[in-house]
VOBA-1610 file (N, C-alpha, C; in pm, whole numbers, padded with zeros to 5 digits, always signed):
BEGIN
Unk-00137-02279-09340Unk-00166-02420-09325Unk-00311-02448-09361Unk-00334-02591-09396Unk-00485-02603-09423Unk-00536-02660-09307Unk-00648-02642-09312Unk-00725-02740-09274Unk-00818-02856-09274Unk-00771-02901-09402Unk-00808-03049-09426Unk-00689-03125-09329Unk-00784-03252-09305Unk-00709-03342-09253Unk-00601-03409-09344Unk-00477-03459-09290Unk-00383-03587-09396Unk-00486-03690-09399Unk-00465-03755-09518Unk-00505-03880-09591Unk-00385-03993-09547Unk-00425-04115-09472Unk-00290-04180-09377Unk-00340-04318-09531Unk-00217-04407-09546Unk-00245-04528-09617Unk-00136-04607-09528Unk-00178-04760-09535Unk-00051-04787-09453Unk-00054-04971-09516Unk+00051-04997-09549Unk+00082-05147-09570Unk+00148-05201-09496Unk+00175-05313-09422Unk+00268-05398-09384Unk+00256-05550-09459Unk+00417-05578-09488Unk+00411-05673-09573Unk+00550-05737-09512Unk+00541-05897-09562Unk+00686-05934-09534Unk+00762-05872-09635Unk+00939-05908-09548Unk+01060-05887-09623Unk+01083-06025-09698Unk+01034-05958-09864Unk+01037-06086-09924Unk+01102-06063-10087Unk+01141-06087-10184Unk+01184-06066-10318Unk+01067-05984-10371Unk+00919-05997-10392Unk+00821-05950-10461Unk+00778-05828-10385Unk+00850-05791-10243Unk+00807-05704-10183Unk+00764-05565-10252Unk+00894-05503-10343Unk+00881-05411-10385Unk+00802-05373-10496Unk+00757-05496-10536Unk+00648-05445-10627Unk+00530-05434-10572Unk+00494-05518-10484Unk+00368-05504-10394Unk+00376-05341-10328Unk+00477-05313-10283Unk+00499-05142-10248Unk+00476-05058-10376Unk+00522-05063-10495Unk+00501-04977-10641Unk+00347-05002-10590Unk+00223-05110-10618Unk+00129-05088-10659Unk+00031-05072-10517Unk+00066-05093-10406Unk-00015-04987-10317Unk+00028-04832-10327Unk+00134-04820-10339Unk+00178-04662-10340Unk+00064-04574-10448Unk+00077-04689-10601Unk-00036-04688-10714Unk-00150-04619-10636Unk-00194-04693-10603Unk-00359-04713-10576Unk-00372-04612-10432Unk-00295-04593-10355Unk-00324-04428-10300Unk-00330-04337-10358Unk-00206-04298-10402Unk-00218-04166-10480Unk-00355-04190-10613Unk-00387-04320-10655Unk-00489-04328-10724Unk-00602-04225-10650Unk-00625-04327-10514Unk-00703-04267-10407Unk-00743-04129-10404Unk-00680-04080-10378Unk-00595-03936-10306Unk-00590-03823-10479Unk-00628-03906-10557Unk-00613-03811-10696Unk-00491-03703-10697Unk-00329-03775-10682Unk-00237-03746-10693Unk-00186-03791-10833Unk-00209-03830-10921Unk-00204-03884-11077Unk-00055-03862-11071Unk-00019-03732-11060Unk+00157-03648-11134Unk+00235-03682-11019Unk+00217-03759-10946Unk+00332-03813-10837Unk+00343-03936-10871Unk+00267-04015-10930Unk+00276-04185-10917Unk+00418-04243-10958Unk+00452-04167-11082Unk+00586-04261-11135Unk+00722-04228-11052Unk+00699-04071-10983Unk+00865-04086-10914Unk+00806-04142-10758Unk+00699-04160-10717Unk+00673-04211-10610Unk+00715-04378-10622Unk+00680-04443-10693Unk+00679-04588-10741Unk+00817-04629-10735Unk+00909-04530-10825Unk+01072-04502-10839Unk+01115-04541-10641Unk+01117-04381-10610Unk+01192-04393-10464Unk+01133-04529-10357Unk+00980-04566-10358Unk+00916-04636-10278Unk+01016-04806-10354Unk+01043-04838-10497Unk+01115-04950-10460Unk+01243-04968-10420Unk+01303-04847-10430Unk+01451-04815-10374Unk+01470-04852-10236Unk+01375-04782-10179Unk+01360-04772-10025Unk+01342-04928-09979Unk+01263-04995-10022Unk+01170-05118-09984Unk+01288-05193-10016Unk+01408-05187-10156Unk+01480-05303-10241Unk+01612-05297-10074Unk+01593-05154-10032Unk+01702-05151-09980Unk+01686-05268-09813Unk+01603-05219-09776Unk+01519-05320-09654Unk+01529-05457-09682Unk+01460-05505-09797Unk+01495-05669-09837Unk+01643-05716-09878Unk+01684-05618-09903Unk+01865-05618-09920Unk+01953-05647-09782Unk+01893-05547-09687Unk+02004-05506-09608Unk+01986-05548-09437Unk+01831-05517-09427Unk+01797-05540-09323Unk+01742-05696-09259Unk+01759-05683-09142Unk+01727-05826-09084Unk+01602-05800-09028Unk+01494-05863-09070Unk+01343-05792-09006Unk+01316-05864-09101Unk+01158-05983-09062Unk+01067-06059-09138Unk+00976-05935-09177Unk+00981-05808-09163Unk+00859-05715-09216Unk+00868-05602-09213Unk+00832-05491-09337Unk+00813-05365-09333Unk+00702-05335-09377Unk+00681-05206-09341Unk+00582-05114-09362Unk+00564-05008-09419Unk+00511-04926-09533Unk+00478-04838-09576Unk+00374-04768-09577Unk+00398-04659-09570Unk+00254-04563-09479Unk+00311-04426-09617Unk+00169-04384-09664Unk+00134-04279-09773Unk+00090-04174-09698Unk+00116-04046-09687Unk+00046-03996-09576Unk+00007-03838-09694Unk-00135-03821-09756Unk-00174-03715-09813Unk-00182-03578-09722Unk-00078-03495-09762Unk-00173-03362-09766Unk-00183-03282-09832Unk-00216-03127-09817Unk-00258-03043-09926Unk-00144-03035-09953Unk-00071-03035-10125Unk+00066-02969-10147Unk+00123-03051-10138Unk+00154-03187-10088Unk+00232-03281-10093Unk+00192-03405-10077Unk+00287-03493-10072Unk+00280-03617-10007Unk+00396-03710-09997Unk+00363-03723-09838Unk+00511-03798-09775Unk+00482-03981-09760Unk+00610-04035-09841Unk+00566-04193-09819Unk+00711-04277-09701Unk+00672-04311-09662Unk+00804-04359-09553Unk+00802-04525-09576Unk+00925-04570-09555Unk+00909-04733-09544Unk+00967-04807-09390Unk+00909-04792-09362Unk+00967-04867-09190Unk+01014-05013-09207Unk+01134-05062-09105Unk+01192-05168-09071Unk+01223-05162-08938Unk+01211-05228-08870Unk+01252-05257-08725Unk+01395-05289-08673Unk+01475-05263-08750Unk+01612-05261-08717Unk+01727-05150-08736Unk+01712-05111-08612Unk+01814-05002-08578Unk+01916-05039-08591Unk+02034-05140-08605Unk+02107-05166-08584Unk+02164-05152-08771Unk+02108-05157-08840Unk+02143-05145-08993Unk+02093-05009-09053Unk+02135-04894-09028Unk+02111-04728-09097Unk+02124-04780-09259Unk+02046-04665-09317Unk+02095-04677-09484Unk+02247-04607-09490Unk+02326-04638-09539Unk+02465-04613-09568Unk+02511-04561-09665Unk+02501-04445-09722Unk+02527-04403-09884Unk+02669-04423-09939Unk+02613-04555-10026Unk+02733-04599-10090Unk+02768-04485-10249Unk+02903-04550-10292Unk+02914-04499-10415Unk+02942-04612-10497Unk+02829-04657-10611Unk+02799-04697-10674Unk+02933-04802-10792Unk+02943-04845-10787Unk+03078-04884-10900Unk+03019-04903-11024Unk+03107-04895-11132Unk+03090-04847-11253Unk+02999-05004-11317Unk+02888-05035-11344Unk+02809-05106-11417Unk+02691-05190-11315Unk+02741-05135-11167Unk+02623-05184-11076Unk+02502-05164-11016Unk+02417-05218-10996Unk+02306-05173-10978Unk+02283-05126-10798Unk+02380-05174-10752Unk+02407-05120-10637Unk+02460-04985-10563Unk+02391-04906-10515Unk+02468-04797-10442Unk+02378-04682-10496Unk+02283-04722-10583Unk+02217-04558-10670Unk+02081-04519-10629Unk+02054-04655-10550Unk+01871-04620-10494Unk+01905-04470-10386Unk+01937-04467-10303Unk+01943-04367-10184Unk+01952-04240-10239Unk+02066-04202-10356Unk+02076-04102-10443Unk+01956-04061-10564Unk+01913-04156-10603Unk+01809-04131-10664Unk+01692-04110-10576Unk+01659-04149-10465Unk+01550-04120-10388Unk+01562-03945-10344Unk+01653-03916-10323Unk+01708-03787-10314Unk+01706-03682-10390Unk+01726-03743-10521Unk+01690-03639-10641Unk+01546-03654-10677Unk+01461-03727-10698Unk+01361-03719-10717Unk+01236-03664-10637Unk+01289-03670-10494Unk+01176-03575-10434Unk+01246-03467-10368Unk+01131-03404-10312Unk+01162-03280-10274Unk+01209-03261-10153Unk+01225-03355-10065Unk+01296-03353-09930Unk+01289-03520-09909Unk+01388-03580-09814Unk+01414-03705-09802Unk+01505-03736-09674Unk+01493-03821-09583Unk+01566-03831-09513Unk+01530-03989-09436Unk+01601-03981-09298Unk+01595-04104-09211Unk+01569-04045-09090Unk+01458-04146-09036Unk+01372-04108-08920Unk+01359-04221-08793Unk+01462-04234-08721Unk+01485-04320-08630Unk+01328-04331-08527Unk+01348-04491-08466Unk+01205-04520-08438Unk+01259-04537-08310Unk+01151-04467-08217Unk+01187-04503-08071Unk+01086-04583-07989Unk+01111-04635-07881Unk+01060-04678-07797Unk+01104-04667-07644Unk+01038-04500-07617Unk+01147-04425-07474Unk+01259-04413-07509Unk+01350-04456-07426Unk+01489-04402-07485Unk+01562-04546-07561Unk+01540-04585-07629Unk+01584-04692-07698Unk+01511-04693-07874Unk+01642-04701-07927Unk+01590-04723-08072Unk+01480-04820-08137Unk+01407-04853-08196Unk+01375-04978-08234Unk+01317-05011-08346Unk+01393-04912-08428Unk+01332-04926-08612Unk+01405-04785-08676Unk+01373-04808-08785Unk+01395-04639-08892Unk+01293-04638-08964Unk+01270-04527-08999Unk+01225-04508-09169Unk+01287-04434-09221Unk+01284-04454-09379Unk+01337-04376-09506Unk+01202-04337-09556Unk+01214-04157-09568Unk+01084-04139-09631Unk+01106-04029-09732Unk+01014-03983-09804Unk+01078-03872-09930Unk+00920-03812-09917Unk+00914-03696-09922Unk+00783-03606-09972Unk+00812-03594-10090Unk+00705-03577-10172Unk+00623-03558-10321Unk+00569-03433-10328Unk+00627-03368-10451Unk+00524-03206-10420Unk+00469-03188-10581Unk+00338-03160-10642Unk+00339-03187-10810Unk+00411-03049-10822Unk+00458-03095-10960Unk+00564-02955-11023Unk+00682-02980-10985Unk+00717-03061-10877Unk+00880-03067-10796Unk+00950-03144-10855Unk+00885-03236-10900Unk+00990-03332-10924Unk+01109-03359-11034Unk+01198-03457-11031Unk+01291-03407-11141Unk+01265-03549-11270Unk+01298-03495-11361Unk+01258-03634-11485Unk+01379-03709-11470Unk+01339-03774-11529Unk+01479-03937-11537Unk+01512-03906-11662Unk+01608-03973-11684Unk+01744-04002-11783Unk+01783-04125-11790Unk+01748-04199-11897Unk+01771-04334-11863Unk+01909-04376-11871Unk+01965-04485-11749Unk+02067-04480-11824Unk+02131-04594-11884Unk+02218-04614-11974Unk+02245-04718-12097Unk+02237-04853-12039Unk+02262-04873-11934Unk+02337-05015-11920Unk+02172-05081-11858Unk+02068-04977-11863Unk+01932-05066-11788Unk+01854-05064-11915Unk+01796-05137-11951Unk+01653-05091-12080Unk+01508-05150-11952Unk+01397-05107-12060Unk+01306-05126-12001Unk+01207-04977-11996Unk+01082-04969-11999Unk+01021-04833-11930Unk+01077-04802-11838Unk+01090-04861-11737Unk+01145-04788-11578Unk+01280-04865-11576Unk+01383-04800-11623Unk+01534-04819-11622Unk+01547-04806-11435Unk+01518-04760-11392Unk+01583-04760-11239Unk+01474-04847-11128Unk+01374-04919-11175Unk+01317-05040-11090Unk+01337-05141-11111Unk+01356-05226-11042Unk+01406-05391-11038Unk+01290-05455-11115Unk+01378-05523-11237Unk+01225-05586-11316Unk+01217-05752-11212Unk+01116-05751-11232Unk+01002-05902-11150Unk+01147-05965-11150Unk+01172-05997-11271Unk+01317-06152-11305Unk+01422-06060-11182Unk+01490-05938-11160Unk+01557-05920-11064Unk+01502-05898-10919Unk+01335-05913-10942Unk+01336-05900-10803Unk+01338-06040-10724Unk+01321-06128-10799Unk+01303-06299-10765Unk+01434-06309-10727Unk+01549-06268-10765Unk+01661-06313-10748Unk+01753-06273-10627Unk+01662-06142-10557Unk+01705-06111-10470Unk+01673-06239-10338Unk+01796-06215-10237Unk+01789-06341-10127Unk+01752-06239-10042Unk+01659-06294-09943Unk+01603-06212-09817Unk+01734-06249-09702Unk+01715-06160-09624Unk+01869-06130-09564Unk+01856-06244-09430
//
């Protein structure tokens, strides 16, 4: 183990359509921070998945994302305050853009999971978080039915169109 301290970053923002890009470019500007360069693009990837899925699904005026550096990695989590809505791994139907964030967050980093929020013995939030390790990660494949540089992030025009829940 080292002994440098973690590097903590932390946003809270409303649950809003532009959310997830506001999450891509703080996520940016830590790992900027933090001189993580070779994590930024699959970090940017899973962090709007996570965030698209919250403004999608969950009932909560606000989440939070917290970057947390250390040596060898880096873990980004997105908090929501509602226990009552888990992420649900769907299977995707054939031309939708729905059902592939959770799976792709999965393949792209190196460990990933859901981290229930307590308060004593009572639930009262989750996070979805994925660690980053350089060298780990896996490349993309774009696939046909998205164009764009980043085939798997919601461009601006789809993120406007999303309705807050």
């Amino acid at each position: 183990m080292s002994d440098v301290p973690a590097e903590n970053y932390r946003l809270s923002a409303p649950v809003a359509p532009g959310t997830a890009r506001l999450a891509r470019e703080f996520v940016t500007a830590s790992l900027i921070a933090a001189d993580r360069r070779p994590l930024i693009e699959n970090a940017r990837i899973c962090v709007s998945d996570a965030v698209t899925n919250v403004v999608r699904h969950a009932r909560v005026p606000e989440l939070a994302v917290e970057v947390t550096v250390h040596a060898g990695r880096v873990v980004v989590a997105v908090r929501d305050d509602d226990p009552g809505r888990p992420p649900w791994p769907r299977q995707p139907h054939s031309g939708e853009g729905d059902g592939k964030g959770m799976a792709l967050l999965r393949r792209l980093s190196h460990a990933s999971g859901v981290t229930w929020v307590w308060d004593e013995l009572t639930p009262v939030g989750k996070e979805v978080w994925f660690e980053l390790r350089e060298g780990g990660g896996t490349e993309l494949v774009p696939t046909a039915d998205r164009a764009g540089p980043h085939p798997f992030v919601m461009t601006d025009e789809e993120e406007r169109s999303v309705q807050p829940c």
